[in-house]
C-alpha positions in Angstrom: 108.9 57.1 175.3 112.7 56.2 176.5 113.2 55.9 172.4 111.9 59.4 171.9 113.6 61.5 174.6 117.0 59.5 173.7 116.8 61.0 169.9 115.5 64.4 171.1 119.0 64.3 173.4 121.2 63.1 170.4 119.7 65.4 167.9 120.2 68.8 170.6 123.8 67.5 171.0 124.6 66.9 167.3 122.9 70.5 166.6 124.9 72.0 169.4 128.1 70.6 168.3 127.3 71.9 164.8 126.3 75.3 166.0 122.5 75.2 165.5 121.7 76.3 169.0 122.4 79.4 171.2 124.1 79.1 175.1 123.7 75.2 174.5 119.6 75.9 174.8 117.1 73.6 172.9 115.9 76.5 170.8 117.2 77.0 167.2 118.7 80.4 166.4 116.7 83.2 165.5 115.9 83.8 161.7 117.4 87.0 161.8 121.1 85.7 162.8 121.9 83.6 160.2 125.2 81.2 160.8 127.7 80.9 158.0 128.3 77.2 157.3 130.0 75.0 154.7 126.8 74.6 153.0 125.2 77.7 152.4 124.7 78.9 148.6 126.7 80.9 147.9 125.1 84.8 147.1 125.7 84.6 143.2 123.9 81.2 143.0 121.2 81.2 139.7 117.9 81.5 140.8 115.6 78.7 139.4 112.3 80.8 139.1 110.8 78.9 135.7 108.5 81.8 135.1 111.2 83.9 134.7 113.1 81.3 132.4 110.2 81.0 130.2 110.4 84.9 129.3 114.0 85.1 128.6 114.5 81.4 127.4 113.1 82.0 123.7 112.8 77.7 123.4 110.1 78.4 125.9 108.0 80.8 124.4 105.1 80.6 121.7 105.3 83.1 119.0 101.9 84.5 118.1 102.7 87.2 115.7 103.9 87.0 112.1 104.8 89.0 109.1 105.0 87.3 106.0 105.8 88.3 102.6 106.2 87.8 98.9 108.9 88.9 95.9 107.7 91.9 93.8 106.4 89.6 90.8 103.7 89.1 92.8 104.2 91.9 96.1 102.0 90.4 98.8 102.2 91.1 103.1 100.3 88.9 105.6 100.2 89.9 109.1 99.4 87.9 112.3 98.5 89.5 115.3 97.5 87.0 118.4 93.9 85.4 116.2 93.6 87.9 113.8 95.1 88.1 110.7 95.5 91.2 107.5 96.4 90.3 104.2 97.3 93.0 101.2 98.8 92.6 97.9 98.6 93.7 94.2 96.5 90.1 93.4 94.8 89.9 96.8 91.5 91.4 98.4 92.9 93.3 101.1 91.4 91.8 104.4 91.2 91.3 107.9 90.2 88.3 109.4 90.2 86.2 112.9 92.3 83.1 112.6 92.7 79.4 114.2 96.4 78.7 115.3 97.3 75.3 114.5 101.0 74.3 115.5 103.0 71.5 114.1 106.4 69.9 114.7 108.0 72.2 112.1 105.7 75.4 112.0 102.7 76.9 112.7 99.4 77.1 110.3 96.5 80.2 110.9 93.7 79.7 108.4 90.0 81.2 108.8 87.2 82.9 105.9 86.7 85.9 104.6 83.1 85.9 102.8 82.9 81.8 102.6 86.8 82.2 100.7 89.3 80.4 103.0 92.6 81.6 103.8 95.5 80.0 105.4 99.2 80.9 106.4 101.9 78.6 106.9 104.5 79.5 108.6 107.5 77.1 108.6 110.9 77.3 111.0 113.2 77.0 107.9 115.1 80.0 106.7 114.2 81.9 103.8 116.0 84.2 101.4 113.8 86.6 99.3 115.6 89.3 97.5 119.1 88.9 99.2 117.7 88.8 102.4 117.8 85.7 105.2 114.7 85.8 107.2 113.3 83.3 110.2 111.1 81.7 108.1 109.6 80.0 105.2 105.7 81.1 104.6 102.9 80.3 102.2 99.6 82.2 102.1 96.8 80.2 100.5 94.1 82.4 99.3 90.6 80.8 97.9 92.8 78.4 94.9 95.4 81.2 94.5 99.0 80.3 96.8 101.5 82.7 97.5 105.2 81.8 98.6 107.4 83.8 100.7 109.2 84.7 103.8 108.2 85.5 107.5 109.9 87.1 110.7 107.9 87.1 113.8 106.8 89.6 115.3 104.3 92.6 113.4 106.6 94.4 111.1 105.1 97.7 109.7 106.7 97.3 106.7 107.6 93.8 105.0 111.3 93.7 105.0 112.2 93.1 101.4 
């Protein structure tokens, strides 16, 4: 008991010495009053909310809508919208179909059937140029045996940008 009440003591008179305590009283100073000390962050100080870094961090985020297209030889548009996915083109079926998401290490694949025919996208982080244009990525649309190659951007683009 002597061991306790001696480090209540020293702890009152180090917090007193420090300021911690009003009119040398054992109770701590009100909330509302806070002290300025050596050690307070400054007002400026980055907040470290990680819900809020994931939404303006773009490394954090998972991209869940494509567009991808194809050169004029053989015009073709894919769009990806969360699971479902639209295809159109002058040697395509035009459809709409919901898609599996399958990421990789360098890309993402959506692939589903449209009347027993598979279809699959691949999208893949490498830049592509299609027509004098640099776009995000690289992206092949596999229809039944027929494959398309082309370009992607994320996000859904009402018009392919070629």
């Amino acid at each position: 008991m002597l061991l306790r009440t001696s480090a209540a003591t020293a702890l009152a008179l180090f917090l007193a010495a420090c300021g911690g305590t009003q009119s040398g009283s054992d109770t701590p100073a009100p909330a509302s009053a806070p002290a300025a000390s050596a050690v307070t962050a400054p007002a400026s100080a980055p907040a470290t909310n990680t819900a809020a870094s994931a939404e303006t961090n773009p490394e954090n985020t998972v991209i869940t809508a494509f567009t991808a297209f194809g050169d004029n030889s053989s015009a073709w548009r894919a769009v990806v919208d969360h699971d479902q996915l639209s295809i159109e083109g002058a040697k395509l079926k035009s459809a709409t179909i919901t898609v599996e998401r399958s990421a990789y290490a360098k890309g993402v694949e959506f692939f589903g059937e449209d009347q027993g025919q598979k279809i699959g996208l691949n999208i893949r982080s490498q830049p592509c140029t299609l027509d004098g244009h640099e776009n995000e990525f690289t992206a092949t649309l596999d229809v039944g045996n027929k494959t398309f190659k082309g370009c992607a951007v994320s996000g859904v683009q009402e018009h392919a940008p070629t």
